[in-house]
N, C-alpha and C positions, 0 to 999 in steps of 0.2 A: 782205802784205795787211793793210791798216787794221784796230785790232780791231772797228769800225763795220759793217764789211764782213762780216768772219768773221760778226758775229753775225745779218746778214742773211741769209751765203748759203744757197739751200734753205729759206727762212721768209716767212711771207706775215702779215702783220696781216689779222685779219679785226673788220672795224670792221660791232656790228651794230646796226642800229633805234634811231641817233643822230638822228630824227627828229623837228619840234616838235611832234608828235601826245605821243611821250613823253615830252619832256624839258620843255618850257612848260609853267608851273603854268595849270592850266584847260583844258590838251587832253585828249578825251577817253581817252589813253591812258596818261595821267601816270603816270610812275614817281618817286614823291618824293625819292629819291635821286639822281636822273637829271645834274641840274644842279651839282653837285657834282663831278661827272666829266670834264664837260665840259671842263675847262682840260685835264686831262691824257689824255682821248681826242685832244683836238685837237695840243697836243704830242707826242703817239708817232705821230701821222701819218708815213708813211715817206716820208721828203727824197725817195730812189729811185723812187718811183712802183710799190713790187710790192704797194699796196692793194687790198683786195678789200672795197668797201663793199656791205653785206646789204640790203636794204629788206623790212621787212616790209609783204603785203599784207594788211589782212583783207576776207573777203568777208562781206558782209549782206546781209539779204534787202532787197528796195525798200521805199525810206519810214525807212531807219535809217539812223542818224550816219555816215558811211564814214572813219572815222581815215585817214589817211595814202595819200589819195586821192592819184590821179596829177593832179598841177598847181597842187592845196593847198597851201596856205602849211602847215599841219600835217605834209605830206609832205614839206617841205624838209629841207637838214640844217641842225642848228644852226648855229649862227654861226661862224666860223673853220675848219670842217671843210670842205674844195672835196675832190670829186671831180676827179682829173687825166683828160687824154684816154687814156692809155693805161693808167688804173684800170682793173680787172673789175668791172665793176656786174652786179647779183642780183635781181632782185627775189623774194622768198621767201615761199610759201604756208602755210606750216607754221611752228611752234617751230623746227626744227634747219634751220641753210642746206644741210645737204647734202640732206635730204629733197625729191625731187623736183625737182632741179636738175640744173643740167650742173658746178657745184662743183668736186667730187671729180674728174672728168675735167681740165677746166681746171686745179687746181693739181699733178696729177699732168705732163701735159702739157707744164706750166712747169719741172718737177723740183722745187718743193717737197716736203717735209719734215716741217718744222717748223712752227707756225702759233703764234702769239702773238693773241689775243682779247680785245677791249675792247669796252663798249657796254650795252646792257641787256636785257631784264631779265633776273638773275642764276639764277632757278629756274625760267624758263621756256627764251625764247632762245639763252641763254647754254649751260645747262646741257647744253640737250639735244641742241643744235652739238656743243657738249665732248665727253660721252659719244660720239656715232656719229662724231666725230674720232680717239677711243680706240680704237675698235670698226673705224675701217676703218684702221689701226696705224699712224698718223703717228708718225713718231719720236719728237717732242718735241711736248707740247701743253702751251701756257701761258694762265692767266686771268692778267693783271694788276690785281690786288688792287681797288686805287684809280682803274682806269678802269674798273670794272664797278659794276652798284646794281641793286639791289632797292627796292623798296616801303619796308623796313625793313634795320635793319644788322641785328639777329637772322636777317632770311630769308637774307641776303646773307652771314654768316658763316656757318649750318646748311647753306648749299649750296657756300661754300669748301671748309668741310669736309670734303661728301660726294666732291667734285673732287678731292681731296688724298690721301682712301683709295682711287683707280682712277688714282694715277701723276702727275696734273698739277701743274704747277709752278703756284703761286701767290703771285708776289713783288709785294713794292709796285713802282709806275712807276722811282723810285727805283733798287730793290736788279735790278731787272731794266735798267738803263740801266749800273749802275756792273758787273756782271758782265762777265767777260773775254768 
């Protein structure tokens, strides 16, 4: 087996709220780090197709802005990110993609594992995926470093951190591509 292969099998990328509501400067959900990312969310994209892209919804009351409206340009994904046909798409009501989802069934299902996580935002989204990925005992849970952002690199390191002391791996794109 490829070591390409090894390191997919039983592992799902979960790519989240890569969406121009976050990442375009002047959407209402701008994460200013967001665009920074973008090159190498779009390259960890998996060749295989075992992607799991997140969408976040929010809901508002009528007469307010709706970020990442279903049909919005804001709701699209960035640029060079495509969803394949036999991707798992999500759409997600909360912080963490397992809350409230069929997720956790689906990548059980699959025989996943392992889960490697890119996307944004780092103290919200992100983290609180991570956590209850910890919490429902995935084997292996990875942030990659330099595909994930925060608002700022301080919020964005203070939540590496907090990831780092409950077990998860947190390499750059890089040191997690040249790993056996």
């Amino acid at each position: 087996m490829a070591a390409a292969d090894t390191k997919w099998k039983n592992t799902a990328l979960l790519v989240i709220d890569m969406q121009n509501d976050f990442i375009l400067p002047g959407g209402p959900m701008h994460v200013r780090g967001g665009q920074d990312i973008v090159p190498n969310v779009v390259r960890e994209h998996d060749p295989l197709g075992r992607d799991v892209e997140l969408f976040r919804r929010h809901l508002y009351s009528a007469g307010k802005p709706k970020p990442t409206s279903k049909g919005s340009l804001g709701a699209e994904l960035v640029d060079g990110l495509v969803i394949k046909d036999d991707d798992y798409k999500l759409v997600k009501t909360r912080f963490s993609a397992f809350f409230n989802t069929h997720l956790h069934s689906y990548l059980q299902g699959a025989g996943i594992k392992k889960l490697v996580i890119t996307g944004v935002q780092t103290p919200n989204c992100i983290r609180q995926t991570v956590f209850d990925a910890v919490a429902l005992d995935y084997q292996t849970v990875t942030v990659i470093f330099d595909a994930t952002a925060a608002a700022t690199s301080d919020i964005h390191l203070a939540n590496i951190f907090d990831m780092t002391n409950i077990g998860v791996a947190t390499p750059t794109l890089e040191e997690w591509g040249s790993d056996g």
